[in-house]
ZATI-620350 format. One record per residue (C-alpha): residue in three letters; x, y, z. Coordinates in steps of 0.05 Angstrom, whole numbers, plus 5000, padded with zeros to 4 digits. Example, Ala and Ser with C-alpha at 12.3 -4.5 7.8 and 13.67 -1.06 7.14 Angstrom:
% residues 2
ala524649105156ser527349795143
% end
This chain:
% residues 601
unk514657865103unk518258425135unk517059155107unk521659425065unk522760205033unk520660054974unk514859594946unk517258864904unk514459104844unk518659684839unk524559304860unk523158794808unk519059014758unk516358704697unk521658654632unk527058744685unk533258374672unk536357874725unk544157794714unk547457154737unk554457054720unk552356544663unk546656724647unk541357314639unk532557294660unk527157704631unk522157774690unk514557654647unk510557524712unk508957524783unk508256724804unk506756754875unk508957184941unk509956825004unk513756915075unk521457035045unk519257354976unk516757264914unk517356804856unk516457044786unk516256714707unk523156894675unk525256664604unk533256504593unk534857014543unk540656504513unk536655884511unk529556144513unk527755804558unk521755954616unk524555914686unk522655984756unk526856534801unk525256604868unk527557234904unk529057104974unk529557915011unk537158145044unk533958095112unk533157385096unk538857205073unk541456635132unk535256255115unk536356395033unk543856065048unk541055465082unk536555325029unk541155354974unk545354845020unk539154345024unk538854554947unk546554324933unk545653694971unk539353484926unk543953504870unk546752834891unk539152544865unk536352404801unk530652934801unk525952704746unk526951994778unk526252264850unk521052764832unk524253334860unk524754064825unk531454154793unk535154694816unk539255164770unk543555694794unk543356204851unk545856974844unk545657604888unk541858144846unk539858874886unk541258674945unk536657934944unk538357254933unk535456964868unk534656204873unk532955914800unk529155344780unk525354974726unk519355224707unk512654734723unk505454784709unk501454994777unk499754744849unk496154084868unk492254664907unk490755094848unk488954634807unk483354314860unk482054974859unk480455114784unk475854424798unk471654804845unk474854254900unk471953694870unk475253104894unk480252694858unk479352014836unk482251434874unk487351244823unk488851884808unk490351974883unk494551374870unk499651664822unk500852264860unk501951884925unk506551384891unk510351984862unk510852374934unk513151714973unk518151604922unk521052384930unk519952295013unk525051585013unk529351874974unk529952485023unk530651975083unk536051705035unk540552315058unk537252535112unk533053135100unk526653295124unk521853755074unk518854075133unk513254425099unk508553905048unk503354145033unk498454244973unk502254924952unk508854584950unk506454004899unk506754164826unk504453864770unk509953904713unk504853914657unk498353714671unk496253754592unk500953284564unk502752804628unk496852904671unk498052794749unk505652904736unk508553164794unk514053464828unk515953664902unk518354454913unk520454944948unk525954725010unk525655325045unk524455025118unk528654315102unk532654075148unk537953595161unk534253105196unk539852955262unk539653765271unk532853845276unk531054235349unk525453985397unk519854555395unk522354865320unk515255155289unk515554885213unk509454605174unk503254845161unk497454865212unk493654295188unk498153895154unk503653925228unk504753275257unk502453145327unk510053125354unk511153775324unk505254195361unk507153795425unk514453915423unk516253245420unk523252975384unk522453015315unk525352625248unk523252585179unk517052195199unk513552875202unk513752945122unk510252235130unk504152575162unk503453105122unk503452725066unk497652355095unk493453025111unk495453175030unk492052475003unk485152605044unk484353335017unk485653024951unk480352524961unk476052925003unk476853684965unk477553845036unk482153965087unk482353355140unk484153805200unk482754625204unk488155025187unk487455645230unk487055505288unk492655015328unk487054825380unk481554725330unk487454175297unk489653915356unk481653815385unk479653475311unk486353065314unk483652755387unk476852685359unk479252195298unk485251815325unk484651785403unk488852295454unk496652165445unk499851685494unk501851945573unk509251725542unk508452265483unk505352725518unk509952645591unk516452865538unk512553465495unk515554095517unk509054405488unk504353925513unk500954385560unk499554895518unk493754415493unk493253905554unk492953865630unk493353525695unk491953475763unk500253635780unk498953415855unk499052755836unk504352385800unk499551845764unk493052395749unk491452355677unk492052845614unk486453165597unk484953635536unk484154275554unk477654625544unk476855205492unk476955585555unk481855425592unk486355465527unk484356185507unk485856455584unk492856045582unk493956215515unk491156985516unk486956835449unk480856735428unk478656015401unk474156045339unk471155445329unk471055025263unk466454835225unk467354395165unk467053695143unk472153415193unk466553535243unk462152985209unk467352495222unk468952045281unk475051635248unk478851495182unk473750965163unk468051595162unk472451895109unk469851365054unk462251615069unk463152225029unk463051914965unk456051894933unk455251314875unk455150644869unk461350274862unk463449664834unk466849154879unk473949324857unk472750044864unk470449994945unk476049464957unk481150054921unk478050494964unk478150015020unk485749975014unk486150715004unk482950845074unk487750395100unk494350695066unk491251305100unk490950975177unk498350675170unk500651475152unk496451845206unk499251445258unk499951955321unk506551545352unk511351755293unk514351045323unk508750725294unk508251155233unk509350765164unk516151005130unk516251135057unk519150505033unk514350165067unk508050525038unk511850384968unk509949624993unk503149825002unk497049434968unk493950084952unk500450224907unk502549574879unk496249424863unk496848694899unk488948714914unk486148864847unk483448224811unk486947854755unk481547964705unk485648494663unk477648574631unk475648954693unk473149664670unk475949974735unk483249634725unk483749914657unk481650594676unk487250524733unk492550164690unk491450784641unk492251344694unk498251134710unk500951014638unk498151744627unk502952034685unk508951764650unk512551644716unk520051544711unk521250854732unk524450804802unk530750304824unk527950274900unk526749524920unk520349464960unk517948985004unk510348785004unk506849105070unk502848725100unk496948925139unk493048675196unk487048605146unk490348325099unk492847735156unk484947735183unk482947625109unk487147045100unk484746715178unk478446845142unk480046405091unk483845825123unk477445855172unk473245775112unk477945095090unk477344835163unk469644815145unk469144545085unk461744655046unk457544055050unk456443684989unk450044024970unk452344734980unk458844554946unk454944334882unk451044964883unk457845374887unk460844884831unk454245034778unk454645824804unk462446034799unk463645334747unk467144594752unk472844474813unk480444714792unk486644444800unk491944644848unk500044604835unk503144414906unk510744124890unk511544044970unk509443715027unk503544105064unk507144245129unk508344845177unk515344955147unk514844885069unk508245095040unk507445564976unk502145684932unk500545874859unk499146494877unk506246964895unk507846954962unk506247715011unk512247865045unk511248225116unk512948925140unk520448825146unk521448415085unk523447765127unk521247075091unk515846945147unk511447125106unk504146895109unk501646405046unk498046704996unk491946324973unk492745824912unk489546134849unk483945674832unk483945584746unk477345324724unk478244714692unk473744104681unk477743574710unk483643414766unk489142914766unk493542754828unk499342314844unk498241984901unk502641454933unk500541145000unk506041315063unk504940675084unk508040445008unk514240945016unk521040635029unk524640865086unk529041395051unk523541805020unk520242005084unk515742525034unk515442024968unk512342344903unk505742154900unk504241704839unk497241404841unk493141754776unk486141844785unk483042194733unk476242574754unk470742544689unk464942944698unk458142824660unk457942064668unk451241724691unk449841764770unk452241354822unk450041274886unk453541124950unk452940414949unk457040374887unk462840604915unk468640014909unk475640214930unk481239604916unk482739484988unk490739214974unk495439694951unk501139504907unk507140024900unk510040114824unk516839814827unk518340084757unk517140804783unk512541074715unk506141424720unk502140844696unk502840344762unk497240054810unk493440344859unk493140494927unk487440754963unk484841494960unk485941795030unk492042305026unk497242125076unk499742765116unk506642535095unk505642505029unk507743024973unk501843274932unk502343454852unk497543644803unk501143534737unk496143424695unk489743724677unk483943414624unk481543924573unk475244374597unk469943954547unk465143654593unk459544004621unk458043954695unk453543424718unk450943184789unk456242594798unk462942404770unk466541824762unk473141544777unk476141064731unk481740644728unk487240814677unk489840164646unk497339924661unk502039354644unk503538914700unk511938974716unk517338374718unk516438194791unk509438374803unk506937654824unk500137824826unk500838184773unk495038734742unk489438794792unk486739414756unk483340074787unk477040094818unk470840494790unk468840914834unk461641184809unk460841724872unk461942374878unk462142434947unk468342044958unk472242464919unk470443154947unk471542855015unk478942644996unk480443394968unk476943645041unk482243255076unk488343565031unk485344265040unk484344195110unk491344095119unk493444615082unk488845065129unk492944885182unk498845125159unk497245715140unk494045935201unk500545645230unk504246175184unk500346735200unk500646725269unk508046715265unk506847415226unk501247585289unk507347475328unk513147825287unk507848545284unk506848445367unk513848445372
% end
């Protein structure tokens, strides 16, 4: 801050009264000092009322304007919903600008602070991160850019009665995102994005990325990159995520302040510059860093620091919290995730926790975020989907393409309980499949979305419809099926020789649920239903049966009731639900490669 005659304090001290046109402000305390002032505690001497004035100096008074511009335009956004500090009034007192605002509880810095850095929890890294994407979208709504996130400029509202209640301050370097200049020097060293310290074109990505270097000092109590030195942060950057592309660097009007080349030859390589070779272009002295960035070679290292067992939900929170992180700290701010998109995350809608609302871990989350009180938002998200996320479900239509012999799959079934019924209302095909379970929707919110995995109920028994294609009349090309076979477990063993399938299939011309069979084998054509499911009373046993379920023979059945078969083997029946799986395998790997495609794209 520039020098000025006389000190702040005896410019402003404290009882001294601040005189707006509408209103007047008893100055109690000191807040906080920074590059264009000060900010002190004032109370409203009409409504009593504890506010927040900050004092921007005369010499300052271009950027003071500018800010109270960004500060006018915010005004067209619901701050408590957006999460943005609401702005008051501005007035011209001894020669300064006096912004004020509402009054909050302290910085997300100062309050690691008072925690000796201790980390924050996952889920309550959650909360916040919800809260500051929400703010960041709605800022790409009209096209500002913060410009300077960092831990200083979060606040917590009021910690004591809505804990990890936040709000997004002070605008004093926001721009208007089209009018932002190639080279401008905003943010913080360790929280600048790469395009900034290379002088690349910039947009409100940036905010993005600092954001990201905000969640990992909340999870690590540390900052991710060092923030005194612009080499030190630009050497640790390379070391985690890779040097930036020849592209990026080729169009950074800065770039050679940290990198070089051979500039004989058109094709020669960047290099990073040595510490050096940096200090003589640069005419200072590197100090090197020392902290826990140096202990890490990626993102993935990050989740290392945590001592303590977890349970399985917790590492597959943190799991998704890692990769939030990657999907931020992109270095190509083309590649960067935007703020609506994070909003679609996993880690933030929770879409990987498990349905088992028993789950210590769940609860505790479920009651953070309760806790926060966060003012419900209007913005329509799309589910992200990430490449794990696709390799997870490969993963798992590999596992259906190789079904578990009959052994193994009677271990799983007395380990994880009976087989479960399915609800499929379309033909298995590349074009119509859906699941139970609600569909993910990709990146760009398009309906080519991969299928999720049916949610398996336990359940004691199965019953399918099943009607034979080669039964169908010509118009239903993909019949209903209508065979019942009802699936009783605990009756005496069978073995393979038993099996007796009714080789002649008659089709029920009367169209109820009660006609003759046809064999078991599913037809690729055919539709698949589970409608019905038999009450969970039997216990599990080494063999089932299959029984016939008695039926009235129709006017114009000339052979009238033939009955069902009894099938007393197991082993038949899993292998005509290995078939149906099997298919459906196949089209969901179909699906998700037409996502594979979509992200190469």
């Amino acid at each position: 801050m520039a020098p000025t005659g006389r000190s702040d304090k005896d410019i402003f001290p404290t009882d001294d009264i601040l005189s707006s046109p509408l209103n007047r402000y008893e100055i109690h305390k000191i807040l906080g000092q920074g590059v264009y002032g000060k900010v002190v505690e004032c109370k409203n001497l009409d409504s009593k009322e504890n506010m927040a004035v900050k004092i921007v100096q005369k010499n300052l008074f271009a950027a003071a304007k500018k800010e109270v511009s960004v500060l006018k335009n915010l005004r067209q956004l619901d701050e408590n919903k957006n999460n943005l500090v609401r702005f008051i009034e501005y007035f011209h007192q001894k020669g300064c600008i006096c912004l004020v605002f509402e009054k909050l509880d302290k910085s997300l810095h100062d309050f690691l602070k008072e925690r000796s850095f201790n980390p924050l929890t996952v889920p309550e890294i959650r909360v916040i991160a919800q809260q500051m994407l929400v703010a960041l979208n709605a800022l790409k709504s009209i096209g500002v850019t913060h410009g300077d996130i960092k831990p200083d400029n979060i606040m917590l509202v009021n910690h004591m009665a809505m804990p990890f209640r936040i709000k997004l301050i002070d605008f004093g370097l926001a721009h208007s995102a089209s009018k932002m200049k190639i080279g401008t020097e905003i943010q913080a060293v360790g929280y600048r994005a790469p395009e900034v310290t290379l002088g690349c074109p910039i947009n409100e990505a940036i905010d993005m990325w600092s954001l990201g270097c905000v969640l990992a000092f909340m999870y690590l109590g540390r900052h991710l990159y060092p923030i005194r030195c612009e080499y030190e942060s630009m050497r640790i950057l390379v070391k985690l995520h890779g040097q930036p592309d020849d592209n990026m660097l080729n169009c950074g009007l800065l770039t050679r302040n940290f990198f070089t080349k051979d500039i004989n030859s058109l094709n020669a390589p960047w290099r990073m510059k040595t510490q050096v070779e940096y200090s003589l272009s640069q005419g200072c002295t590197v100090k090197p860093s020392n902290d826990i960035f140096e202990k890490f070679a990626s993102l993935d290292d990050i989740a290392k620091t945590c001592d303590g067992e977890k349970c399985d939900t917790e590492s597959e929170d943190t799991r998704a919290f890692i990769s939030l992180l990657k999907h931020i700290l992109r270095i190509n701010p083309e590649k960067r995730i935007n703020p609506r998109q994070a909003l679609g995350h996993r880690f933030i809608t929770l879409k990987h926790f498990p349905r088992d609302i028993s789950n210590s871990y769940v609860e505790s989350s479920a009651l953070t975020m309760k806790n926060c009180n966060i003012e419900p938002s209007l913005i329509e998200i799309k589910h992200f989907v990430t490449s794990s996320e696709v390799e997870s479900m490969n993963a798992e239509s590999s596992n259906l393409d190789n079904p578990l012999s009959l052994e193994e799959e009677m271990n799983a079934e007395t380990d994880n309980g009976p087989m479960a019924a399915t609800d499929f209302d379309a033909t298995p095909s590349a074009g119509n499949c859906r699941s139970t379970d609600e569909p993910e929707e990709n990146a760009d919110g398009n309906d080519n979305e991969p299928p999720a995995t049916a949610v398996l109920e336990p359940t004691a028994a199965i019953k399918t419809y099943i009607k034979l294609p080669g039964t169908c009349k010509a118009a239903s090309p993909t019949p209903v099926i209508t065979i019942p076979h009802e699936i009783n477990i605990g009756h005496n063993a069978g073995s393979k020789d038993d099996c007796r399938y009714s080789n002649e299939a008659e089709e029920n011309t009367g169209g109820n649920d009660n006609g003759p069979p046809t064999t078991a084998g599913l037809g690729t054509t055919a539709a698949i239903r589970a409608d019905k499911e038999l009450p969970d009373a039997c216990e599990p046993a080494s063999c089932v049966s299959v029984t016939d379920v008695p039926h009235e023979p129709h006017m114009g059945d000339k052979k009238g009731n033939r009955g069902f078969a009894e099938v007393k083997c197991r082993y038949k029946c899993l292998k005509r639900i290995e078939r149906f799986f099997t298919r459906m395998a196949s089209c969901m790997t179909t699906k998700c490669r037409r996502v594979l495609a979509h992200f190469k794209k």
